[in-house]
N, C-alpha and C positions, 0 to 999 in steps of 0.2 A: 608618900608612903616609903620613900627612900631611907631607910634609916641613916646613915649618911649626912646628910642634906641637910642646909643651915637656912631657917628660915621657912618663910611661908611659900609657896608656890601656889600661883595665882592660876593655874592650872591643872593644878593636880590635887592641890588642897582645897576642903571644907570649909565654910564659914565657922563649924562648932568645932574642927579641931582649935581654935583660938580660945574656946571656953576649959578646956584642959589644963589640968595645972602643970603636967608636964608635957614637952610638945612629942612628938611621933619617933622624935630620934634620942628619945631621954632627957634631953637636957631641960630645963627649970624653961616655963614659957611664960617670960616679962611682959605679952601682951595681952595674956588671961584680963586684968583687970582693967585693961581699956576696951577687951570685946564685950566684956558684962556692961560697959558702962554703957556703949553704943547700941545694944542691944535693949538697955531699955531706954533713950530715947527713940530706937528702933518702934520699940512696942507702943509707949506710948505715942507715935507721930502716925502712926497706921490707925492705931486705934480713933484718934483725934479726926482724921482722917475721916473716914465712914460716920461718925457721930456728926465733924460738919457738914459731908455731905448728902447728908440725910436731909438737912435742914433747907436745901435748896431742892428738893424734891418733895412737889405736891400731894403727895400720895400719903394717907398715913399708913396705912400698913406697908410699904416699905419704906418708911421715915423708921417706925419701927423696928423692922427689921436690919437697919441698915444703922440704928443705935446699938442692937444687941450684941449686933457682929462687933462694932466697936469697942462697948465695954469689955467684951469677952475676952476678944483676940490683942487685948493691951496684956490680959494675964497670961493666956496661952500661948502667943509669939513668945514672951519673956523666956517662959516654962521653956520652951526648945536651948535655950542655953543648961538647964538642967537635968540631974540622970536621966528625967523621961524626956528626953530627945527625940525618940524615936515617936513616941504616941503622940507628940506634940504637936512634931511636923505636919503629922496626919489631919488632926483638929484644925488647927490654925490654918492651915494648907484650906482646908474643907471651908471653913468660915470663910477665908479672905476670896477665895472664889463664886461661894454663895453671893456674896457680897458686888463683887466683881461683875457678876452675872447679872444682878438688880440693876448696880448702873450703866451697864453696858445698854440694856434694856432703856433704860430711859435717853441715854445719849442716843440712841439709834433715832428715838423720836423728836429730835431735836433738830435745828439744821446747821447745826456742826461737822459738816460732812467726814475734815479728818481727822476729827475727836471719833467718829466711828470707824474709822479704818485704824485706828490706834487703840481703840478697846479693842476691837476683835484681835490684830495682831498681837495686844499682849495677854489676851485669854488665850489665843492657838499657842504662844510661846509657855507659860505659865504651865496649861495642862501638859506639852508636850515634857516639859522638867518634869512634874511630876509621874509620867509615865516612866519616864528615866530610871526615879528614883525608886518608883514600883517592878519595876522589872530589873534595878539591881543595876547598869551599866552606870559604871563610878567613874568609868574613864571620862566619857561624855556628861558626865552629870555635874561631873568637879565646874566644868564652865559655865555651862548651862543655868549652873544656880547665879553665876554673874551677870549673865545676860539678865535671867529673868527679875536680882535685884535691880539691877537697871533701870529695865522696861518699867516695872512696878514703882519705881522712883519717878521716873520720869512724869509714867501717866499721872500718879498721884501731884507731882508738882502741876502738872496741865492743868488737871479738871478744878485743882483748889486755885489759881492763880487766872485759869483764862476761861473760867464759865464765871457765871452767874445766875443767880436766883428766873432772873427772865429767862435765860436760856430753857429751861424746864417747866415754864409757866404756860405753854402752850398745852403742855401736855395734861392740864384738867379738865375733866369731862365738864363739858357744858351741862348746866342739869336745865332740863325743860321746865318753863315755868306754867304753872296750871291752874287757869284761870276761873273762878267758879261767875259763871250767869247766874242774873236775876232772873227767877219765872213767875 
């Protein structure tokens, strides 16, 4: 916010002040068209994201669920680089934690012990950002939004690279089989 200042501050600065075509302190911002570009392999790898890990969960209604949130938030993540920034974040933000909450949900019933202490820690980090940014503290928020891409990188590269389909295969209901006698 320094007007002064040359450059991005990893501390003080936004991920969307880089979608700006001028940067904060006036001058012309040369890496406008590398954050749009990043942004949407952003959207589309989040998106991608929940649509395969849908497919490793037995359940269809949140296989379901856990497509929609994909397709959706491939367009509404994007959207956050655009004027509607602000409503964006809000949607997208809402999706990707709905989302978040489904698999959390199911890794708890896994026996990935610290694939669940790594959901929960990045759902307690994730809401704690967005309270940040709901209650307006910019100072703390500036970081916090790196942390929580982070976190969210992180878990995302875990759960796609170190589960698999057995992992989650426990978790379907056995259905009783019901036998009809002869009388």
């Amino acid at each position: 916010m320094d007007k002064n200042s040359v450059g991005f501050d990893w501390s003080k600065n936004f991920f969307s002040n880089l979608f700006l075509p001028k940067a904060l302190n006036g001058a012309n911002n040369p890496s406008r068209v590398w954050a749009l570009i990043g942004m949407v392999f952003n959207s589309i790898g989040y998106g991608l994201f929940f649509i395969h890990t849908s497919r490793k969960i037995p359940q269809k209604h949140t296989t379901l669920v856990l497509k929609s949130i994909g397709f959706a938030n491939m367009l509404f993540t994007f959207l956050i680089a655009t004027s509607l920034h602000d409503i964006m974040v809000t949607v997208s933000s809402t999706l990707t934690m709905i989302g978040l909450f489904y698999i959390t949900v199911f890794i708890l019933r896994t026996k990935l012990h610290w694939l669940k202490i790594f959901c929960i820690g990045c759902l307690f980090i994730f809401y704690s950002t967005l309270y940040l940014y709901g209650a307006g503290d910019w100072r703390l928020l500036a970081v916090m939004q790196k942390v929580t891409f982070l976190c969210f990188m992180l878990l995302v590269l875990t759960i796609e690279y170190l589960t698999k389909n057995e992992d989650f295969q426990q978790n379907k209901p056995n259905k009783l089989s019901v036998t009809a006698t002869n009388r």
